[in-house]
Legacy VTK file of the C-alpha trace (Angstrom):
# vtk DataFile Version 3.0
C-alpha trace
ASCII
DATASET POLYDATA
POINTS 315 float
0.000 0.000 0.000
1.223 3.447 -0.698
-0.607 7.085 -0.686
-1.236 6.956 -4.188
-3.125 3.733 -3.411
-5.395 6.272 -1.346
-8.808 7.489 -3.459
-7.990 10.583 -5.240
-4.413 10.550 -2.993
-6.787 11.782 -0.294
-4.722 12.514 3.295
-5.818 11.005 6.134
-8.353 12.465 8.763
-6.790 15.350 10.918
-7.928 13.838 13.931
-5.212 10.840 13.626
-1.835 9.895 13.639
-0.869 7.695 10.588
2.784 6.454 9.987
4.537 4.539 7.081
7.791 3.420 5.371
7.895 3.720 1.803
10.866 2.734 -0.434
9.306 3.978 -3.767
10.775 4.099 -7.429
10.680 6.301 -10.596
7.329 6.935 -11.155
5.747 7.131 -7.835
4.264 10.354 -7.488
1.872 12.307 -5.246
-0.102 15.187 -5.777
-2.955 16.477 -3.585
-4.350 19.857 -5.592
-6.212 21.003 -1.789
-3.432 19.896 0.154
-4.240 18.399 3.677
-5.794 19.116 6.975
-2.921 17.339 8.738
0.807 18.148 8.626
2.847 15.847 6.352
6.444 15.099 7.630
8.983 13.179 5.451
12.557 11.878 6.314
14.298 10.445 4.072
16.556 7.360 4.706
17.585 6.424 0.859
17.643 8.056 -2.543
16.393 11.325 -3.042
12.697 12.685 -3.024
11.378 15.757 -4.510
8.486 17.680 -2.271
6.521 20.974 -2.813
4.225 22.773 -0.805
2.142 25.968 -3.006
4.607 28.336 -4.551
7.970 25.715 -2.452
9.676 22.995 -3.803
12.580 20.939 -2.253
14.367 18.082 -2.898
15.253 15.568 0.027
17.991 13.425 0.145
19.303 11.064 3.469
19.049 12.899 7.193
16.571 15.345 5.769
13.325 16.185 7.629
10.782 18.187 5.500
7.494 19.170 6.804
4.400 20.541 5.227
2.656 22.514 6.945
-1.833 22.035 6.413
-4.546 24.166 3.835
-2.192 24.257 0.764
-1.927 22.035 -2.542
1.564 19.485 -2.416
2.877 17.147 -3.942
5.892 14.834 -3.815
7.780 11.978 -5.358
11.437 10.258 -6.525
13.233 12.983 -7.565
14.356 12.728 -11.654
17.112 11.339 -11.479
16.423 9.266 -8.352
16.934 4.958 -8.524
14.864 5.125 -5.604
13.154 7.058 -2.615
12.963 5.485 0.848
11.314 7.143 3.256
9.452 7.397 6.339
5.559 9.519 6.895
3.712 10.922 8.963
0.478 12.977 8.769
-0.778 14.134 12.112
-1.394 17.408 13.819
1.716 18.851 14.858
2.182 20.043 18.766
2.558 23.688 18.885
5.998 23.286 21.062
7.164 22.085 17.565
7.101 25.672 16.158
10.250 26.932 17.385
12.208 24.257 16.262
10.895 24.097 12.626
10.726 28.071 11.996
14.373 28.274 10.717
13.850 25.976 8.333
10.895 27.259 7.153
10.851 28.479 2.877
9.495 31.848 1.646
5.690 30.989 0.615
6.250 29.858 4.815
4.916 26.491 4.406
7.726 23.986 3.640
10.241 23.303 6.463
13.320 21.491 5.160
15.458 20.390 7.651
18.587 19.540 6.178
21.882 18.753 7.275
21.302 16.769 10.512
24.911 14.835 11.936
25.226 11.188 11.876
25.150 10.826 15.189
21.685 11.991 15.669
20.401 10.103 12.538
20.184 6.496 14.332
18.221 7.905 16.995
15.878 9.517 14.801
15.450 6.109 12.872
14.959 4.684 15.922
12.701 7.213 17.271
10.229 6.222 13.759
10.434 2.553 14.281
9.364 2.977 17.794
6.549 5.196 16.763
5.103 2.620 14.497
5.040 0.347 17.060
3.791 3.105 19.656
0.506 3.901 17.093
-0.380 0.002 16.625
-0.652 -0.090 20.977
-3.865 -1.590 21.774
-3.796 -0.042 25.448
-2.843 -3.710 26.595
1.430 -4.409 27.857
3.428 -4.766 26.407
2.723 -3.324 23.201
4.163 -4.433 19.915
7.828 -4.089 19.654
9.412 -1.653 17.134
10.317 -3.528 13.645
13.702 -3.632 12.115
14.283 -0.854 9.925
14.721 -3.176 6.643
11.105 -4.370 7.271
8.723 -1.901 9.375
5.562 -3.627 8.623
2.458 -2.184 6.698
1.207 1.468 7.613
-0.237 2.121 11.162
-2.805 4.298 12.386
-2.850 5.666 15.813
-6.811 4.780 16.735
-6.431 5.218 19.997
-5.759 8.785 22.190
-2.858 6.784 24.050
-1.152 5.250 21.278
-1.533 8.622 19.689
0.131 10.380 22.170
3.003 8.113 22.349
3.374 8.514 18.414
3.750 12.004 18.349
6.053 11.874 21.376
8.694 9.727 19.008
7.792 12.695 16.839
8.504 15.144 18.841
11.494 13.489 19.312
12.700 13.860 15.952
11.870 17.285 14.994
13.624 18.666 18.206
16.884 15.911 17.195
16.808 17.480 13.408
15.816 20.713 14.560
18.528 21.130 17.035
21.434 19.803 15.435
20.902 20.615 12.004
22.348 24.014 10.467
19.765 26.641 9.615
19.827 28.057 5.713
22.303 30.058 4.848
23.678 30.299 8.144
27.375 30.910 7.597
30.509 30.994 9.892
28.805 33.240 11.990
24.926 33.812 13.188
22.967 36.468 13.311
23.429 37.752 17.126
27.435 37.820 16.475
27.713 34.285 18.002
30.126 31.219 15.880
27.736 28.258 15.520
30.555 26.471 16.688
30.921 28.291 19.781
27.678 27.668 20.419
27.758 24.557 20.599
30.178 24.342 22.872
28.249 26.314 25.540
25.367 24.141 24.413
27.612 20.913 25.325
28.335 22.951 28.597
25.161 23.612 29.636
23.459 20.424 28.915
26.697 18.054 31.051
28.612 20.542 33.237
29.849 17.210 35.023
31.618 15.759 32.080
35.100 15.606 31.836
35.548 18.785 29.234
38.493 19.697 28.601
39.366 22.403 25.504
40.959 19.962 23.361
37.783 17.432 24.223
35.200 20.698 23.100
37.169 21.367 20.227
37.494 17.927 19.017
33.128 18.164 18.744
33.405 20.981 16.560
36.140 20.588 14.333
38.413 23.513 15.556
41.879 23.550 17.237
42.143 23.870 20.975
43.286 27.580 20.941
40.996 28.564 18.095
37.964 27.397 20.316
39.282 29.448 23.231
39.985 32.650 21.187
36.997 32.459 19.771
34.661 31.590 23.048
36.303 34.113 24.953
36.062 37.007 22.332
32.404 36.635 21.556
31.172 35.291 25.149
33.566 36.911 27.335
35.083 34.447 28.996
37.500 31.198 28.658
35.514 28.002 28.165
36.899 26.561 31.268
35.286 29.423 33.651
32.397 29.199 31.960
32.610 25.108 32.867
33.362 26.084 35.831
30.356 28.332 36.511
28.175 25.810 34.703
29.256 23.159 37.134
28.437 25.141 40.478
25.316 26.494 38.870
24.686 22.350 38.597
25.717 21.656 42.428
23.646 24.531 44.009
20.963 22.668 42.285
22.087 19.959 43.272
22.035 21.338 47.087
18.582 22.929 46.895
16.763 19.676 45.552
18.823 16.455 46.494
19.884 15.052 50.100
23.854 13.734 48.396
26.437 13.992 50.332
28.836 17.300 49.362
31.212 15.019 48.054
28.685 13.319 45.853
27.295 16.780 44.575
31.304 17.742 44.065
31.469 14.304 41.740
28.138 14.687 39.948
29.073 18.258 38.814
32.641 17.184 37.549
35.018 18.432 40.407
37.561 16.028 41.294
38.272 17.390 45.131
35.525 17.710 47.162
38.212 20.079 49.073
38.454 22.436 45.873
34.814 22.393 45.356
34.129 23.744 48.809
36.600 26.052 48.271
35.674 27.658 44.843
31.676 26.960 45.923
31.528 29.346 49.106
33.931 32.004 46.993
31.053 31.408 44.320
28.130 31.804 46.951
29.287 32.969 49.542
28.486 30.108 51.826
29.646 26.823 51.921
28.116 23.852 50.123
26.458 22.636 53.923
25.201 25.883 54.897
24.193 26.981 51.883
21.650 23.886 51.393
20.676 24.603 55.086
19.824 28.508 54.036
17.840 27.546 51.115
15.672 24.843 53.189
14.732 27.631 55.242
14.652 29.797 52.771
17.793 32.443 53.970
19.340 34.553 51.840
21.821 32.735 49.697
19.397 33.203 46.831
20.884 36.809 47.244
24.171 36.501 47.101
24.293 34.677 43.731
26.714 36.787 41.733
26.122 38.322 38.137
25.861 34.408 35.595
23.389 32.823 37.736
LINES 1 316
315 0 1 2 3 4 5 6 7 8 9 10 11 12 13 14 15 16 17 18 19 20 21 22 23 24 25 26 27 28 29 30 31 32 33 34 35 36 37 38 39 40 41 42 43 44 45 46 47 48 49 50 51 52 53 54 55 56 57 58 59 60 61 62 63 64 65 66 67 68 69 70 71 72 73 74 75 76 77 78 79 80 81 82 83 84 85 86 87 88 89 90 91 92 93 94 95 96 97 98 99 100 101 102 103 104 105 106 107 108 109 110 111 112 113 114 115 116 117 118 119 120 121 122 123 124 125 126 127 128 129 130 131 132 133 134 135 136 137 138 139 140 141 142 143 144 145 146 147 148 149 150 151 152 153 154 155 156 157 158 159 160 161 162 163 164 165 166 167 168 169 170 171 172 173 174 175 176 177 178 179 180 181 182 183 184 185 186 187 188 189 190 191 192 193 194 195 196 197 198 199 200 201 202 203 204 205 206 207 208 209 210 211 212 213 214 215 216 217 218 219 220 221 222 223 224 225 226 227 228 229 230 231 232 233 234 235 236 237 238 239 240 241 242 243 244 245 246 247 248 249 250 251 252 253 254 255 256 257 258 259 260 261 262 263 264 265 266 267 268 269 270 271 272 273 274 275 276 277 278 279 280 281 282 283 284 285 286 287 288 289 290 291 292 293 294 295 296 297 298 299 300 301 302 303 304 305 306 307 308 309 310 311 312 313 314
């Protein structure tokens, strides 16, 4: 079964969550002349597909996510050329969360999102986050559930009947469009974005921010972005104004006050979980941070003293 199987290449109901792999060949073509009241996302895993959306058109090759947006005539096929077009579908109602993620990929008629670009690491999780949502909209209500299919064979199209296994589906969607969305390069972003900031550089805060107890290091930082150790420290410093090892370090004790205010670990098990070898140093650099030491300072914030107030200017 495919979508042109589908009477007049109709899309399905709004209301529901319907997923499918396709691995189409020259020939296979869609065209819906009133478009859709559901969203259609697309990502391709082989060959090359060719989508439009009114006045857009894009082609799609492997690791790209393109959605189309509802209430406008599309179309899409294998691109000419193309020995083939494997792909994953989904037409569903997208979440509105999914906005911000999409928008900078959005094309000038403001209807077609092409994602392009996304890394290889984040492209088996995506697959994996589509098997799983196949399985997720064939869920009955009753445990286990159906378990996801291999990727070479995901089984005939699903429909999520059901409000649970439709929620469940569009969580694995969600999933993907804030993977593609957030690693993926916006259009005609160059060397350096908009607000002043390197890409690259942030990045690197982004790696910060999201495990302050890992064991960075520069070389480690620069390494993910493909820039030399001192090139990633000029360049963090000059357009964030600081090193990338104080800001580390301020991302770590921003982690362990946390840490304080909502867990009962010891000191020296907050000092580990936010990356500082000595539990000595971390009281040390903490209470020149706070103010307080690590102890007193989670005893001020249970009873709600004023350490809150002596957080200095990066909190």
């Amino acid at each position: 079964m495919n979508a042109g199987d589908l009477p007049g290449a109709a899309a399905p109901p709004p209301g529901l969550l319907t997923v499918g792999y396709f691995d189409e060949r020259p020939g296979y073509a869609v065209g819906r002349p009133r478009g859709a009241d559901s969203w259609l996302f697309t990502w391709t895993v082989a060959g090359a597909g060719r989508l439009r959306q009114g006045p857009d058109e894009t082609a799609a090759g492997p690791g790209d996510l393109v959605a189309l947006g509802p209430r406008a005539p599309h179309g899409y096929a294998v691109d000419e050329g193309a020995e083939r077009w494997a792909f994953w579908w989904v037409h569903c109602q997208a979440r509105p969360a999914w906005a911000g993620w999409l928008r900078p990929h959005r094309s000038a008629g403001g209807g077609l999102y092409a994602v392009r670009g996304v890394p290889e690491f984040a492209r088996g999780r995506i697959a994996a986050a589509f098997a799983r949502m196949a399985a997720d909209a064939r869920w009955s209500g009753e445990a286990p559930g159906p378990a996801p299919r291999p990727a070479e064979a995901p089984g005939p199209v699903a429909v999520a009947h059901g409000s649970a296994a439709r929620e469940l589906a569009l969580g694995a969607l969600e999933e993907v469009v804030v993977l593609a969305g957030s690693t993926a390069r916006a259009p005609g972003a160059g060397p350096v974005a908009g607000d002043g900031v390197d890409p690259r550089v942030r990045r690197v805060a982004a790696l910060i921010a999201a495990d302050p107890g890992a064991p960075h290091t520069v070389a480690s930082l620069a390494a993910r972005v493909a820039l030399s150790p001192s090139r990633l420290a000029h360049l963090f410093a000059e357009q964030l104004g600081q090193p990338p090892m104080r800001a580390l370090r301020e991302a770590r004790l921003r982690h362990a006050a946390r840490l304080l205010e909502v867990t009962d670990l010891s000191v020296a098990r907050v000092a580990a979980s936010a990356g500082f070898a000595s539990a000595f140093h971390f009281s040390r650099v903490f209470r020149e941070r706070y103010g307080a030491p690590p102890g007193a300072y989670r005893v001020d914030r249970a009873g709600g003293g004023s350490p809150g107030d002596r957080d200095g200017p990066g909190v």
